[in-house]
C-alpha positions in Angstrom: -24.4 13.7 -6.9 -24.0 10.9 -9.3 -25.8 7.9 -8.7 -24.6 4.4 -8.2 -25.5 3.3 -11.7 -24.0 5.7 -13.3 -21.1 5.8 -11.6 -20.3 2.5 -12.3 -21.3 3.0 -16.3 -18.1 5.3 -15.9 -15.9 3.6 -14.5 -16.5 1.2 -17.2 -16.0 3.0 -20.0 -12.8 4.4 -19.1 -14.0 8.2 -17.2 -10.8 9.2 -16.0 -13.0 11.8 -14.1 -15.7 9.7 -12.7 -12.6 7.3 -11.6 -11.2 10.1 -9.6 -14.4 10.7 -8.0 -15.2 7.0 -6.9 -11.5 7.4 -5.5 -12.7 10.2 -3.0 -15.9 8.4 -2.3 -14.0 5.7 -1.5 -11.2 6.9 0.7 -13.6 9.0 2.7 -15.4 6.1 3.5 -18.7 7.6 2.2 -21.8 5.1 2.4 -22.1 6.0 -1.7 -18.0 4.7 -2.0 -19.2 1.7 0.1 -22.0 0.5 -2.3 -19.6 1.5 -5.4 -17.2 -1.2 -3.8 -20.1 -4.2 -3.4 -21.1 -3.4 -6.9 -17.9 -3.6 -8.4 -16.2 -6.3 -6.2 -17.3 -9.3 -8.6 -15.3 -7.5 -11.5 -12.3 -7.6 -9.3 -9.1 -10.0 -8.8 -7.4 -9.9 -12.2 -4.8 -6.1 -11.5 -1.2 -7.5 -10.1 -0.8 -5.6 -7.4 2.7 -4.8 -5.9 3.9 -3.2 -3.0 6.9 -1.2 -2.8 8.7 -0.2 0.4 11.9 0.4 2.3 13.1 3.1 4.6 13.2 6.8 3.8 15.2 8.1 1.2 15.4 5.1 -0.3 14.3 5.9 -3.7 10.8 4.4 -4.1 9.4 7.5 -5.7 11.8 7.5 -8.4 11.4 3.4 -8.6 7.6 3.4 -8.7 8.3 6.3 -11.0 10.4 4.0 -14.0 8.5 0.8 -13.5 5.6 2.8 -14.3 7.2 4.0 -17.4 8.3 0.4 -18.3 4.6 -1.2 -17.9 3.5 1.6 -20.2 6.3 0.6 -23.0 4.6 -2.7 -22.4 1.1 -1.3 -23.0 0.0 -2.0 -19.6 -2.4 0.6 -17.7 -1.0 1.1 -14.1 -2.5 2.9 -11.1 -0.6 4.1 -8.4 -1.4 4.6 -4.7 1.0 6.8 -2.4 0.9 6.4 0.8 1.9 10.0 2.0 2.0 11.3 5.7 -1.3 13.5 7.0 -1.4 16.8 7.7 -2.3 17.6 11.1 -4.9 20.5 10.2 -6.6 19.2 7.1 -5.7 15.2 7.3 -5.0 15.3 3.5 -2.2 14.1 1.8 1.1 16.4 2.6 2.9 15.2 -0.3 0.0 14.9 -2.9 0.1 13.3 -6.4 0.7 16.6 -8.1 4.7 16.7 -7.5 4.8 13.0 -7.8 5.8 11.6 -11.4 5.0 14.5 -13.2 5.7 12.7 -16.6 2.4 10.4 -16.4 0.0 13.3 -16.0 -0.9 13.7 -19.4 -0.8 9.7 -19.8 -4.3 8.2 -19.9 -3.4 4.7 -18.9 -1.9 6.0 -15.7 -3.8 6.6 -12.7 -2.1 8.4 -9.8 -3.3 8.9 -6.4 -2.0 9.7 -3.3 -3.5 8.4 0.2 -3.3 10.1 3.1 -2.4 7.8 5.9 -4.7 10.0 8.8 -2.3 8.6 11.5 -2.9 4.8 11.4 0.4 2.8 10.9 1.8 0.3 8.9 2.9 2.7 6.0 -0.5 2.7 3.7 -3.8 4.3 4.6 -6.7 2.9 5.9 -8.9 1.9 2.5 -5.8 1.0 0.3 -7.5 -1.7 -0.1 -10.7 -1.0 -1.5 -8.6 1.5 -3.2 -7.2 -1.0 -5.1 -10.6 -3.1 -5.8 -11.4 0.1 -7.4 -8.5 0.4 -9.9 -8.7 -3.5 -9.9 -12.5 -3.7 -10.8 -11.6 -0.2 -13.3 -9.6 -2.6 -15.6 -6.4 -1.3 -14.7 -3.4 -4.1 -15.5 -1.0 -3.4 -12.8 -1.4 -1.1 -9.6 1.7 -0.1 -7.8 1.2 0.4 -3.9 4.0 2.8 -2.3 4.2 2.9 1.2 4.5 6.1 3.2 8.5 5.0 4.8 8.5 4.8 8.1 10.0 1.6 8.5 9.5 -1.3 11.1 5.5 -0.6 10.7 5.3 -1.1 7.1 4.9 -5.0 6.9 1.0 -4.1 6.6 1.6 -4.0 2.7 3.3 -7.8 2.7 -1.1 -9.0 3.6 -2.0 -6.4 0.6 0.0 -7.5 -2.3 0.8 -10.0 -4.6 4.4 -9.2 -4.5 6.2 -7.0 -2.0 9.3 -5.2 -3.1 11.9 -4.2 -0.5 13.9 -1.1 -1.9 17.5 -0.9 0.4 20.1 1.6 -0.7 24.1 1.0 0.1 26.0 3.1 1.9 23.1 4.3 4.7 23.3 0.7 6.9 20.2 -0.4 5.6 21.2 -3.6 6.3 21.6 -3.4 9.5 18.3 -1.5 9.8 16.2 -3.4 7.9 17.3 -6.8 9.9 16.2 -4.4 13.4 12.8 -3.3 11.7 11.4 -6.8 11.1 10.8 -5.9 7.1 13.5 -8.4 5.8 11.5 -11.4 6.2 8.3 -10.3 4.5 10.2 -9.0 1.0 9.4 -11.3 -2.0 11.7 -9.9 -4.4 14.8 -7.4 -2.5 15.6 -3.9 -5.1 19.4 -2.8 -4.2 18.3 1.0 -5.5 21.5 3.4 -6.2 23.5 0.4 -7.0 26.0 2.3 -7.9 27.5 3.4 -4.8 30.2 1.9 -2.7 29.0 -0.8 -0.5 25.7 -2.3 -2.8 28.0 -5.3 -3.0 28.0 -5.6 0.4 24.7 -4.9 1.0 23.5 -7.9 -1.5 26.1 -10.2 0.5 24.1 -9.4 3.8 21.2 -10.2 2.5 22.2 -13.5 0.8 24.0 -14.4 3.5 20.8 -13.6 5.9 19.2 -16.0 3.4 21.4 -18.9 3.9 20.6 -19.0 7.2 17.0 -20.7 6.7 16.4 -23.9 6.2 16.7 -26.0 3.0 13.1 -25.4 1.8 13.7 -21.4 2.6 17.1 -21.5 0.5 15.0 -22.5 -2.3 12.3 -20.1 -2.2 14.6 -17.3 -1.0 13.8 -13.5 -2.6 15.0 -12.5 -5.5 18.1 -9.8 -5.1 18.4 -6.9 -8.3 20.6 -4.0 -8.6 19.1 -0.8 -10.1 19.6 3.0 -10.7 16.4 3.9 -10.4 17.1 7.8 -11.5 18.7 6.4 -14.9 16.2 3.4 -15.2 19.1 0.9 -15.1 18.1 -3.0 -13.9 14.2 -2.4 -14.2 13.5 -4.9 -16.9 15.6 -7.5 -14.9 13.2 -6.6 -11.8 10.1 -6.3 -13.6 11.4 -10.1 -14.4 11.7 -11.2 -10.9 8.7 -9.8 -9.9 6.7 -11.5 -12.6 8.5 -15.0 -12.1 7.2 -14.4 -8.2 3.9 -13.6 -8.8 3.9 -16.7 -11.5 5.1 -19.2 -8.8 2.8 -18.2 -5.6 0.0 -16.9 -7.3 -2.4 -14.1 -6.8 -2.5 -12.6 -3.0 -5.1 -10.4 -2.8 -8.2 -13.2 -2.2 -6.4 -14.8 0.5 -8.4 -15.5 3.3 -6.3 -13.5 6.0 -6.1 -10.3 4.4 -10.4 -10.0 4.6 -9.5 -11.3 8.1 -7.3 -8.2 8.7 -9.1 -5.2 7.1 -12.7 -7.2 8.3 -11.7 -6.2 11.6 -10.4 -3.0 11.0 -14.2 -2.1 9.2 -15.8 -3.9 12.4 -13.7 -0.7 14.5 -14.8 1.5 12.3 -18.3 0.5 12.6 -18.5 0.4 16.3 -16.8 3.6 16.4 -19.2 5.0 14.3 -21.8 4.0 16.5 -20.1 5.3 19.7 -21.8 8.7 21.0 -19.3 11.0 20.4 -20.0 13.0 24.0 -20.6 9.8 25.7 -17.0 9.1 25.0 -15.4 12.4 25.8 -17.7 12.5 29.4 -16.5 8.9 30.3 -13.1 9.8 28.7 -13.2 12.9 31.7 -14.4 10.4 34.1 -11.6 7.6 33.5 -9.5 10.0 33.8 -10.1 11.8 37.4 -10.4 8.0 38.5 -13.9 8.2 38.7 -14.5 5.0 36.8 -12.5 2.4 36.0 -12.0 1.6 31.4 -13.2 -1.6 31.5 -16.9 -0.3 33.4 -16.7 2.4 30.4 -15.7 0.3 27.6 -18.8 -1.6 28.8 -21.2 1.0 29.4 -20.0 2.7 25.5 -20.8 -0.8 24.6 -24.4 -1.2 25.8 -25.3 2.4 24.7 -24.7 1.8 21.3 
């Protein structure tokens, strides 16, 4: 096992390898991945970080796929984090990075991973975050967050990035599902992917019009709408353009105060969890349930064992 200072000596100097293995330290929430984070956390908050979701099958593979491809025409080092859905035996990643954008892997200023989400919600996994201090504090440009798609939970990302990019495709009522998920309002820049099928006209008149609906100030500041074909790379520079202009006008996300709020709770759960007897919970568990005891005596009683 490597130590911490060396580690970190590493990750400095560019150890694709000794990146990869911070990344697993980090996502299996290993006391060593901990202490890797405090140590780098002052070299981080200079990465853009965008989030890209939308509903299934709406492209954001392929999309994450050619903006990668146009960041590295631009010389810009990228990491990618894919949220994919857990396997219920081993809790890894079901898709895994090694199908995904095939293309990169032999591309040193690319760093894929892909993030099991282990059942929580909200479409990323657990330590995306500290994921992304990592690549952050590696000296990576610009790291690209893909959520896993399952649709009205993923408004988690909109607290994680700088800029959140909603990917809706014509022609499968996105519109309408979109405005019943809740995920309309917390796009900053909307990507009309597979533009060109019948009905992306339409689609980019619902959303406008679902725009005009706010008030003055909202008009004003209302997201950005692109067309692209993201299997032909058409409309990425134009969206790589809005994206920039929004990060440019509100500035960089990932200090603000309510996202530590959010993910210091969720490491307070952890925690406590952590220092929950595992039988203790399983024999009050059995309790609870044959009405026994009431969860509020055992909630207490985990509480004071601790």
């Amino acid at each position: 096992m490597r130590s911490l200072e060396t580690l970190q000596k590493e990750i400095a100097s560019g150890d694709v390898r000794a990146l990869a293995r911070a990344a697993t330290l980090v996502e299996n929430q290993t006391d060593l991945g901990r202490e890797l984070i405090a140590a780098l956390f002052p070299q981080t908050g200079r990465a853009m970080t965008i989030g890209i979701t939308g509903l299934p099958g709406a492209g954001k593979s392929t999309l994450v796929d050619q903006l990668t491809k146009h960041l590295r025409k631009e010389g810009r080092t990228v990491a990618v984090i894919a949220a994919d859905p857990s396997s219920p035996y081993s809790r890894g990643a079901i898709l895994g990075d090694r199908i995904r954008m095939q293309s990169h892997f032999d591309d040193g200023g690319v760093f894929i991973r892909s993030m099991a989400t282990r059942g929580k919600l909200g479409g990323i996994a657990q330590t995306t975050l500290e994921m992304a201090l990592l690549f952050d504090a590696a000296g990576l440009d610009v790291i690209l967050i893909e959520t896993v798609g399952v649709g009205q939970d993923e408004i988690e990302i909109a607290r994680l990035a700088d800029v959140t990019v909603l990917v809706l495709t014509p022609g499968m009522g996105d519109d309408i599902q979109a405005i019943k998920a809740g995920i309309m309002e917390i796009a900053d820049v909307f990507a009309i992917n597979k533009s060109d099928l019948p009905g992306a006209e339409r689609l980019e008149q619902e959303i406008r019009a679902m725009q005009s609906l706010g008030g003055e100030s909202d008009r004003a500041n209302a997201a950005p709408v692109r067309r692209v074909i993201a299997t032909e790379g058409h409309g990425i520079d134009e969206l790589l353009t809005a994206i920039r202009e929004v990060f440019e006008r509100r500035g960089r996300q990932n200090t603000r105060q309510e996202v530590w709020e959010f993910r210091l709770q969720e490491m307070l759960r952890d925690r406590l969890l952590k220092d929950i007897d595992g039988e203790s919970l399983r024999e009050h568990a059995k309790r609870v349930a044959a009405k026994m005891e009431d969860p509020y005596r055992a909630v207490d009683e985990l509480w004071q064992s601790r």
